[in-house]
N, C-alpha and C positions, 0 to 999 in steps of 0.2 A: 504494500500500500504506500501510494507516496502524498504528502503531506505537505500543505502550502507553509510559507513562513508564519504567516495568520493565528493558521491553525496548531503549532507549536507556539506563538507567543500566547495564544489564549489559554494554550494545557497549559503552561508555565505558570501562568496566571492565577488559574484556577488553582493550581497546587500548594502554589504560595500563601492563599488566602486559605485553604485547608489550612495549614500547618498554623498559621496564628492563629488559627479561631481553636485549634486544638489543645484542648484543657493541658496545664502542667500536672504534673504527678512526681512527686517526690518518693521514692522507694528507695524503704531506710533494709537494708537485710536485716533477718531474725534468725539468721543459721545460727547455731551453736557456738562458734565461734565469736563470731558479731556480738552478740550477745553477751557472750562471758568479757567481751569488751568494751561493753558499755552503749551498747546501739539501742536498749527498751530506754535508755536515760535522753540518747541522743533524739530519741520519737518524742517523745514530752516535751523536750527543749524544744523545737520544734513547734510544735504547737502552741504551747507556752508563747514566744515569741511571735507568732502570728496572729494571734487574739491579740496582745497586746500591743501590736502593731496595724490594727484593723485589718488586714489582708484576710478576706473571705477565704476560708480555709475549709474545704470538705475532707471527713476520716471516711474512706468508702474501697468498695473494692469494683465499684463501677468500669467496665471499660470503655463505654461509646462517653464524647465526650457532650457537656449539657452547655456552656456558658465556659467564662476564664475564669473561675473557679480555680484552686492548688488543691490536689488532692494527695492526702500524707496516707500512704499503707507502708505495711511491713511485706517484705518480702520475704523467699527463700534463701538461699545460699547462690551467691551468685560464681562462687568458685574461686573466690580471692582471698581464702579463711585469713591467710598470712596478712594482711593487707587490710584485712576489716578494722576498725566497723566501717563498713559502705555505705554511701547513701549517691543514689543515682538519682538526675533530672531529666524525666522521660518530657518528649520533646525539645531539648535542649541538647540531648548525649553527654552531658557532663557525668562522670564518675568522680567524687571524691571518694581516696583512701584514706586508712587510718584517724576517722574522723573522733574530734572528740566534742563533748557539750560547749564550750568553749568557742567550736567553729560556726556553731547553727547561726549567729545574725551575722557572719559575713555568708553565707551561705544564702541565708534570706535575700539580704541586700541585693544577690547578684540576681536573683531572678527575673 
């Protein structure tokens, strides 16, 4: 199939406006790991700081997204135990490692 220029800046387009309009998700892992280093602390902090900074903050495990809405879940083990605690920004791609309660308002900040 061959495709006018048009018709690639429109998909480009459309794509781009997908991607903003698709809700952030924060995913903190809860593997065993993460965990015994401090990631159920780094979940609170978290939220803690996002009530307290008005940012509309959904706890869900939703996946379609609704509004810009930040949705905070716990995840699995993402396979980085050495490297934990994790917290991933879904639609962003950012990975922090080694995260501690300390880092969550620059973390916020950068959203």
């Amino acid at each position: 199939m061959l495709f006018k220029r048009n018709d690639l800046i429109n998909a480009r387009n459309n794509y781009k406006n997908s991607l903003q309009n698709e809700k952030k998700k924060i995913l903190i892992c809860s593997g065993t790991g993460c965990v015994a280093g401090g990631s159920l602390e780094i979940y609170d902090e978290l939220i803690r700081l996002m009530k307290e900074k008005g940012i509309d903050c959904e706890v869900s495990l939703e996946k379609e997204p609704h509004d810009d809405t930040i949705a905070i879940k716990k995840s699995g083990c993402h396979g980085f135990c050495e490297m934990g605690p994790l917290v991933k920004i879904e639609s962003f791609g950012y990975l922090y490692i080694k995260v501690k309660a300390e880092d969550c308002a620059e973390i916020i900040d950068k959203l």
